[in-house]
C-alpha positions in Angstrom: 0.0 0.0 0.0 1.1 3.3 -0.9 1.4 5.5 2.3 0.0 9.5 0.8 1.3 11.3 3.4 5.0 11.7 1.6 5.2 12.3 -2.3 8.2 12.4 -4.3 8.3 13.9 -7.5 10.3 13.2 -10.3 10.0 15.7 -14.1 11.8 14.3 -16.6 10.6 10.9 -18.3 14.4 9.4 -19.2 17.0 7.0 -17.8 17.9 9.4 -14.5 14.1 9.9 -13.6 13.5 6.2 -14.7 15.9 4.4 -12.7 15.6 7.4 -9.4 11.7 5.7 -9.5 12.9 2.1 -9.7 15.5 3.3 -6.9 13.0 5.0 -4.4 10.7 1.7 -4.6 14.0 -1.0 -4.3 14.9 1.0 -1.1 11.7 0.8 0.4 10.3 3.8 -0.1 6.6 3.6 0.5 5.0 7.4 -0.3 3.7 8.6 -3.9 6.0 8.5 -6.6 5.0 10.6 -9.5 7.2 10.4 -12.7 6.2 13.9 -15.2 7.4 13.4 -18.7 6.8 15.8 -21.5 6.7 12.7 -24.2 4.4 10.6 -24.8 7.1 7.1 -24.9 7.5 5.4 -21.6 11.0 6.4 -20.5 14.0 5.1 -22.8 17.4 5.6 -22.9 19.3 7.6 -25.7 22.1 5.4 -26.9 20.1 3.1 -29.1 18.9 5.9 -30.7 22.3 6.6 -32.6 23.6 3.3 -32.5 21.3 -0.2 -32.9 17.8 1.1 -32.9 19.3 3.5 -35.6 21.2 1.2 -37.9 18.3 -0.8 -37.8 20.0 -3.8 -36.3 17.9 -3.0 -32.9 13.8 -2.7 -32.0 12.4 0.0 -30.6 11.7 -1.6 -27.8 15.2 -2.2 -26.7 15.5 1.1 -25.9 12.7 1.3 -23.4 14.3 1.7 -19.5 11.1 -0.7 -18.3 8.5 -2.7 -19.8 5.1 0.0 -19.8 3.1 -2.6 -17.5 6.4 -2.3 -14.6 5.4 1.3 -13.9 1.9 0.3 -12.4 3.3 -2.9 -10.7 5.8 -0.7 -8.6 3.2 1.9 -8.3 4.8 4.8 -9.8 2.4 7.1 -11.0 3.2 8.4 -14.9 1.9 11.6 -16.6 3.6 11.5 -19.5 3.1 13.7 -22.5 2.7 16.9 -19.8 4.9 19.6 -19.5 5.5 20.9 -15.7 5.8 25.1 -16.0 6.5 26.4 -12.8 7.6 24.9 -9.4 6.6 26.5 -6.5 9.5 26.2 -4.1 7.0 28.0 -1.6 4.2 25.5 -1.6 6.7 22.7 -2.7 4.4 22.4 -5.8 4.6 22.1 -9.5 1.9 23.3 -11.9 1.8 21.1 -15.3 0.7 22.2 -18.8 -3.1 22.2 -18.1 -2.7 23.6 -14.7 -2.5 20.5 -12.3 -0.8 21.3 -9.0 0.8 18.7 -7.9 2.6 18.9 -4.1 5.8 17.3 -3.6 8.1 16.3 -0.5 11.3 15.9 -2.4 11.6 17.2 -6.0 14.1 15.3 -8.5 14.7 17.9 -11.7 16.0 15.2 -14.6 14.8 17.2 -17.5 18.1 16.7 -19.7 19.4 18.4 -22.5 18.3 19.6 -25.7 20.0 20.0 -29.1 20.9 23.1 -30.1 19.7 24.6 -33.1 21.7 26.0 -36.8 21.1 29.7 -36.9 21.2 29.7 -40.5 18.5 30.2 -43.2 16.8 26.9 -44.6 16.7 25.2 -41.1 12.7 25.1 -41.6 12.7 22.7 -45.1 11.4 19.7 -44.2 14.7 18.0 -44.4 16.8 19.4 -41.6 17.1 16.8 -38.7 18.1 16.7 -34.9 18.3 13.7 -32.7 17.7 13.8 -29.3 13.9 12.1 -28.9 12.9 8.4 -29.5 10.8 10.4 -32.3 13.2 12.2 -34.1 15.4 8.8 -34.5 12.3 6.9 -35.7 11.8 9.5 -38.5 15.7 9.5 -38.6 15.7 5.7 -39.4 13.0 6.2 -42.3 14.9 8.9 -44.1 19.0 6.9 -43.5 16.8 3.5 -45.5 15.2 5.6 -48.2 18.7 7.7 -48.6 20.5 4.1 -49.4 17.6 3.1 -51.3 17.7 6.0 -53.8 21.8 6.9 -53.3 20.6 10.4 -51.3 23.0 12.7 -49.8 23.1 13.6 -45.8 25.0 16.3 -44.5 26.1 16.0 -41.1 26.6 19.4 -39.5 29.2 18.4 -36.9 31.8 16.1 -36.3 31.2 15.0 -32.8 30.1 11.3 -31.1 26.5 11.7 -32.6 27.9 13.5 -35.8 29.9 10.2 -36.1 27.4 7.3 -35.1 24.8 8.7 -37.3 27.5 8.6 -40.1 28.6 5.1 -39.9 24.8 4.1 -39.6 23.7 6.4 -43.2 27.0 4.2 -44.7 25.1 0.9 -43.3 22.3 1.8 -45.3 24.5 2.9 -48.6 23.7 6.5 -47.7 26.5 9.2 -49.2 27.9 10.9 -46.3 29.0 14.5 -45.8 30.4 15.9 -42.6 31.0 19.3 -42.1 33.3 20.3 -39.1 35.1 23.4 -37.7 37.7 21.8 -36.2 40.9 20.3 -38.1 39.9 17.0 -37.2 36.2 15.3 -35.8 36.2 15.0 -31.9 38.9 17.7 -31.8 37.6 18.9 -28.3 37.1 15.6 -26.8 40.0 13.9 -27.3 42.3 15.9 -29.0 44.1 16.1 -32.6 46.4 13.0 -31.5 42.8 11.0 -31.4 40.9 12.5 -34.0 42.8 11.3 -37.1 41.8 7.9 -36.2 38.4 8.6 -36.6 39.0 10.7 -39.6 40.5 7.2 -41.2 38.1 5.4 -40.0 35.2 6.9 -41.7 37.2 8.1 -44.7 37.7 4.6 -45.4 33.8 3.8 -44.9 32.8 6.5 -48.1 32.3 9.1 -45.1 33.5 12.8 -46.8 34.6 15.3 -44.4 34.7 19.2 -44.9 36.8 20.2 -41.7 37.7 24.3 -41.0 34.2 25.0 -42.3 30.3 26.2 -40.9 27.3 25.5 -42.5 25.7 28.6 -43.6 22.6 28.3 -45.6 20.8 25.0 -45.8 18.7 25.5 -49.8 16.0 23.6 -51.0 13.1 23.8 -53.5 9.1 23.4 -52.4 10.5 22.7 -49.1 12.7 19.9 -49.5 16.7 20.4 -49.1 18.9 20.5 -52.3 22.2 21.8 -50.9 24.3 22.8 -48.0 26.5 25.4 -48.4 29.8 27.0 -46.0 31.5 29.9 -45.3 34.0 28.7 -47.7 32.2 28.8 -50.6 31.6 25.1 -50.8 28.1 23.9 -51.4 27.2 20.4 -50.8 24.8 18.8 -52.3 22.1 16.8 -49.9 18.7 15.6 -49.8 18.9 15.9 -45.7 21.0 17.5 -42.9 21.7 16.6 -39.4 22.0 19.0 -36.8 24.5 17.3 -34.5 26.4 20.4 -33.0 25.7 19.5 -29.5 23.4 20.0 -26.8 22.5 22.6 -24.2 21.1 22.0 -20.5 17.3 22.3 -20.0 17.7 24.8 -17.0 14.6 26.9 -17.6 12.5 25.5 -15.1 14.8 25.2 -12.8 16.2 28.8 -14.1 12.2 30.5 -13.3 12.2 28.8 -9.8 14.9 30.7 -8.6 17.9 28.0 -8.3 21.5 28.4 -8.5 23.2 27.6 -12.6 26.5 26.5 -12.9 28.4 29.1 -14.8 29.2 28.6 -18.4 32.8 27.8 -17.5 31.7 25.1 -15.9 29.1 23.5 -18.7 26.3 25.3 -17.8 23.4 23.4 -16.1 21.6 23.1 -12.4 24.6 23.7 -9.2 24.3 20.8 -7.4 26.5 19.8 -4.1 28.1 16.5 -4.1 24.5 15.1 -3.0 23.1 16.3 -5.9 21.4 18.7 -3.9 20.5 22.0 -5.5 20.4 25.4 -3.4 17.0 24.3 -2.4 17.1 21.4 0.5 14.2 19.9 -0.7 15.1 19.7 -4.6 17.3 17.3 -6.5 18.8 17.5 -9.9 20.5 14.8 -12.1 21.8 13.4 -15.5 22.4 15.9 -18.3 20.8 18.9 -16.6 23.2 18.7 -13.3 27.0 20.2 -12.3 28.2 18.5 -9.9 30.7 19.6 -7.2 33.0 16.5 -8.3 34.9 15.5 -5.3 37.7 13.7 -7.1 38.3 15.8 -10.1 37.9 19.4 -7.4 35.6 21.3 -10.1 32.0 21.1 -11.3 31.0 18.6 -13.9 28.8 18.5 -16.0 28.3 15.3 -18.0 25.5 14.4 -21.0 26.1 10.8 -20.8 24.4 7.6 -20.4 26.5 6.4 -17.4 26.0 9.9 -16.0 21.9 9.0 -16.0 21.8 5.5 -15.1 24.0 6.3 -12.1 22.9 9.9 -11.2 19.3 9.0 -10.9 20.0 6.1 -8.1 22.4 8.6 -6.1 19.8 10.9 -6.2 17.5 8.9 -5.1 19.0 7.8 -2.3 20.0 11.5 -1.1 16.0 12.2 -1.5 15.3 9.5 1.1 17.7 10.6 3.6 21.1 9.2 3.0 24.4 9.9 2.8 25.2 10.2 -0.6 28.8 11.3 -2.7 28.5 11.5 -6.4 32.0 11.0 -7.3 31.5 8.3 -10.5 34.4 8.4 -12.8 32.5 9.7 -16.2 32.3 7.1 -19.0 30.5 6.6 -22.2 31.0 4.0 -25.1 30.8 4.7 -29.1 29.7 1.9 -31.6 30.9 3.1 -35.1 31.7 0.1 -37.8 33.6 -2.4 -36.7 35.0 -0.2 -33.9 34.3 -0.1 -30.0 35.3 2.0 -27.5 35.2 3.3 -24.0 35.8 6.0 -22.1 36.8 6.7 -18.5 37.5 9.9 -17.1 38.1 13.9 -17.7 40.8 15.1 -19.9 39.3 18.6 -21.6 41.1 20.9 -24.1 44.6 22.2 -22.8 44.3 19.7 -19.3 46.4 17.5 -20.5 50.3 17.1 -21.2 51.0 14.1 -22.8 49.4 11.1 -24.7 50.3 7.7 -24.6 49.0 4.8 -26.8 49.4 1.1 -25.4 49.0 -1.3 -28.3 48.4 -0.7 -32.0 46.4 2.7 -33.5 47.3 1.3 -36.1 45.3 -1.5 -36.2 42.6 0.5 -33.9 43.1 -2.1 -31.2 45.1 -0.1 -28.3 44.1 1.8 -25.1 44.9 5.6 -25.3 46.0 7.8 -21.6 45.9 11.6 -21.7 47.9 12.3 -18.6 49.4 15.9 -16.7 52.2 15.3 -14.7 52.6 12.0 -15.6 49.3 11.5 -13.6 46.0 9.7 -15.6 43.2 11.7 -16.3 41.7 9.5 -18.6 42.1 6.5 -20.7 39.7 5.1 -24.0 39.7 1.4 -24.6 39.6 1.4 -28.4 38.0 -2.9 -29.4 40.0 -4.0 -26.6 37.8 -5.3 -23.7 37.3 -5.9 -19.8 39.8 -3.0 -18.8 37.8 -0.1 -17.9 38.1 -1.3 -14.1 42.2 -0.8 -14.7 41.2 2.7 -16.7 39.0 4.3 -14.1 41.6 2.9 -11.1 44.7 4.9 -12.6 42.2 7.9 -13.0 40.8 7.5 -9.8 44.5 7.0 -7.8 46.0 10.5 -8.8 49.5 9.0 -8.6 52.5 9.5 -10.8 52.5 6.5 -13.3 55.4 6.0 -15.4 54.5 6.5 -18.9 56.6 3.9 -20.5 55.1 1.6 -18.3 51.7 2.3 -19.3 52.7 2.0 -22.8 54.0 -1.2 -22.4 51.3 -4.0 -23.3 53.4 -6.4 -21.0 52.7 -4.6 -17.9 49.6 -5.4 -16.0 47.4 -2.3 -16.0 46.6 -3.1 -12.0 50.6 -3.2 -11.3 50.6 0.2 -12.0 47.9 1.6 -9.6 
């Protein structure tokens, strides 16, 4: 039985609010739980949505977090396809899209990330895509089989991890590929020009085209479908779509109109949030993509848009939301399936952090672990198709000692020697 007297509340219908519900109930929490999604899909998680369910080697299904029928069986209570636009820190309420007020106890703010949009004309023709939502890969999926069907163009606008996936699963379907990147190399901010040539290969030898040191700037088209991308270098690519994949920005508005402290932009942007995942209010929680988190190991605030980040972040807040003590310190990590290539990552190494590079194995062959280190200390490591060793990776990061770097290079040394 469901004791009414204490209500959690949970907005945001993805992995973090998904998994914070299943956590409440497997700790014995025995008050309302009351999950607010503004879509109208059961709460799913992202990956599939650039990787299997995309290349079409997945169902949909897969990507759902919990079958529909577990939601009423562990009592959780789902409004999904309503929007919450206020929160009343006050009257610990929130007021939904046709003006429900709904008290909470505890509050849990998982309400993600959205992609950010081209500023350029032509981004209305009815060709111009972004993938965030289970929907927009659905229609995704459609358009990649009819491109390879009919030998269409796609026009990536961005050369990061979704950039990327979404290219090696247009090649699956014979799709031509274009990607357009500012940066000398794709994933130049994430892991650095030492990196990105192996993804450049990688994709170059898959049909992918890149345009690097180049913008989009005016997406044409005729009777509203697209015809062309063109650049600020006087390029123009021909395409019967374009992606969007130049990142995504923190949905802090809510959070922003009740009056709660942001993390500054330095810092990623998103809801401050202690160590608990506490924001500036006591009695409200933040987590996944939306959250910066006073890191206790890396001594700055993080803010991470990754799967990991939600299917861990939800549980510890959760569990801080009932009472507990609770320290967020998770080592971030994420995984890329492109081709024939798999890879992990452990750790935080951004732009200008790190001093040196070290490859253990064979780039080569794309079989080999990769270390970006300062001071001869690990930040983080990438596992590129070689398996079982992100317990090593996220060790070294998580030791802060001085490792010696022709040591770590060397295949023959046990990565656990070394912490």
């Amino acid at each position: 039985m469901v004791d009414a007297n204490r209500t959690f509340v949970i907005v945001g219908g993805g992995l973090a609010g998904a998994k914070a519900a299943e956590t409440l109930r497997s700790e014995g929490f025995t008050g309302r739980v009351i999950l607010i999604g503004d879509e109208r899909d059961h709460p799913y998680e992202r990956p599939p949505l650039s990787k299997g369910y995309l290349a079409g080697k997945d169902e949909r299904d897969s990507a759902f977090v919990h079958e529909p029928a577990w939601y009423a069986r562990a009592d959780i209570e789902l409004h999904l396809g309503q929007v919450v636009t206020s929160v009343d820190r006050a009257g610990r309420s929130v007021q939904l899209g046709d003006n429900t007020v709904v008290h909470y106890d505890k509050l849990l703010l998982a309400t993600g990330a959205e992609p950010r949009r081209l500023d350029i004309p032509g981004t209305d023709l009815v060709g111009v895509h972004h993938l965030r939502r289970l929907a927009h890969a659905d229609r995704l999926r459609n358009v990649l089989s009819a491109l390879g069907r009919d030998n269409g163009h796609l026009v990536i606008a961005g050369g990061g991890w979704i950039g990327l996936e979404v290219a090696a699963a247009a090649r699956g379907y014979g799709a031509e590929v274009t990607v357009v990147e500012p940066s000398p190399t794709p994933l130049h901010h994430v892991i650095g020009p030492e990196l990105g040539q192996i993804f450049t290969d990688l994709h170059t030898a898959h049909g992918v085209r890149f345009h690097f040191g180049a913008h989009l700037t005016e997406i044409t088209g005729q009777d509203g479908l697209v015809l062309a991308a063109r650049t600020d270098t006087g390029d123009e690519h021909p395409a019967h779509d374009v992606l969007a994949a130049i990142g995504a920005a923190p949905r802090t508005a809510l959070a922003e109109a009740a009056g709660l402290d942001m993390a500054a932009p330095e810092h990623g942007g998103g809801v401050a949030v202690d160590a608990s995942l506490r924001t500036s209010d006591p009695h409200i929680f933040a987590a996944g993509d939306l959250a910066s988190v006073e890191h206790p190991l890396f001594g700055t605030r993080l803010r991470v848009e990754h799967w990991a980040n939600a299917l861990n972040g939800g549980p510890a807040a959760a569990r801080a939301m009932l009472g507990q003590e609770v320290t967020y310190d998770r080592v971030p990590y994420f995984f890329s399936d492109q081709y024939d290539l798999g890879l992990e990552y452990s750790g935080w190494a951004p732009p200008g952090s790190y001093d040196q590079v070290v490859i253990r194995g064979d780039a080569g062959k794309r079989e080999f672990i990769a270390f970006w280190l300062k001071d001869r200390r690990v930040l983080a490591g990438m596992n590129v198709n070689v398996w079982e060793v992100t317990d090593g990776i996220q060790q070294l990061v998580r030791s802060r000692r001085e490792i010696d770097p022709h040591a770590l290079g060397d295949p023959s040394v046990p990565l656990d020697s070394l912490v």
